[in-house]
N, C-alpha and C positions, 0 to 999 in steps of 0.2 A: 380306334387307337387311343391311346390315353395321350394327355396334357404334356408330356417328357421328351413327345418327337418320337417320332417312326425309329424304332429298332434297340433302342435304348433298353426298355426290360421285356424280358421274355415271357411273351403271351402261350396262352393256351386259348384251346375250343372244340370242346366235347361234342364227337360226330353223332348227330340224329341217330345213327343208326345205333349206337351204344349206349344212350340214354339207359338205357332199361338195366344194365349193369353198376350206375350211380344212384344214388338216392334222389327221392325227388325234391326240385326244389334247386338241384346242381345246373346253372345255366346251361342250354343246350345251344348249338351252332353261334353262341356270342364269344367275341374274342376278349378274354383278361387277362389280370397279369396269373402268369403261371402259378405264384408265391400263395395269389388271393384261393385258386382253385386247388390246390394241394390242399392249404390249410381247410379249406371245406371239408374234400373227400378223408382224412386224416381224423378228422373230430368228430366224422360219423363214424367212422373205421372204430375210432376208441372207447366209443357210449357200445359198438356190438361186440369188437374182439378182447378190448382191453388194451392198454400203450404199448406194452409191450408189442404184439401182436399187429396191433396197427400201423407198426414201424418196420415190418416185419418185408414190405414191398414196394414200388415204388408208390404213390398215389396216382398218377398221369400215367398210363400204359401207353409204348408211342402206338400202338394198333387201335387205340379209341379215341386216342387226343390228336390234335393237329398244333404245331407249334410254329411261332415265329419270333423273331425279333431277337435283342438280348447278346449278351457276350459268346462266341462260341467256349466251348469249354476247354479251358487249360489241366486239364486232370494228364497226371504223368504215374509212373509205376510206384512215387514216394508220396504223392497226393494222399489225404489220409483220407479213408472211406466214410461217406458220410450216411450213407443208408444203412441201417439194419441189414437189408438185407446183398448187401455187397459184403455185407463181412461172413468168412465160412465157421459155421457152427457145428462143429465136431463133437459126435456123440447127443446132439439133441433131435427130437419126432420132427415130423411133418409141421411146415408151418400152417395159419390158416389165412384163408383168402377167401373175402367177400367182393359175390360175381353178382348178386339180384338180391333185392331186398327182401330179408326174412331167410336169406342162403351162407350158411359155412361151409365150405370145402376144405381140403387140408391138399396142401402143395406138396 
């Protein structure tokens, strides 16, 4: 846990078993702050897909990441979206999404 007290900001922790879908080098089974592991997976997203595209998903998927701590979320229907891809994109292709290193797919 960090320096701030139990539950204060919201950790992540990349399961062993999903490893092979982040690049390497992305702590595996250690618990950090969420903020520190987005920005990792995010700036690798951006050197393969471009910013655009990198923003395009969440970074943490909750089916790989494990989460704790941190404020729960107050998001309500006038909350302004803050993902890329929370907002709906009408009239534009398939997005892309990096699953394993050296892999593009399109969403």
């Amino acid at each position: 846990m960090n320096d701030a007290g139990p539950g204060r900001y919201r950790e992540a922790r990349l399961r062993p078993s999903c490893a092979k879908w982040y690049p390497a080098g992305c702590p595996v089974g250690e618990w950090i702050t969420a903020s520190t592991a987005a920005a990792y997976v995010l700036a690798h997203r951006e050197i393969i897909l471009g910013p655009e595209a990198a923003l395009a998903h969440r970074p943490l998927d909750d089916e790989m990441w494990d989460f704790r701590g941190g404020e729960p979320s107050k998001r309500t229907s006038r909350t302004p979206r803050r993902r890329l891809g929370d907002r709906p994109l009408p009239g534009r292709g398939p997005l892309l999404s990096v699953r394993s290193p050296g892999s593009v797919s399109t969403v």
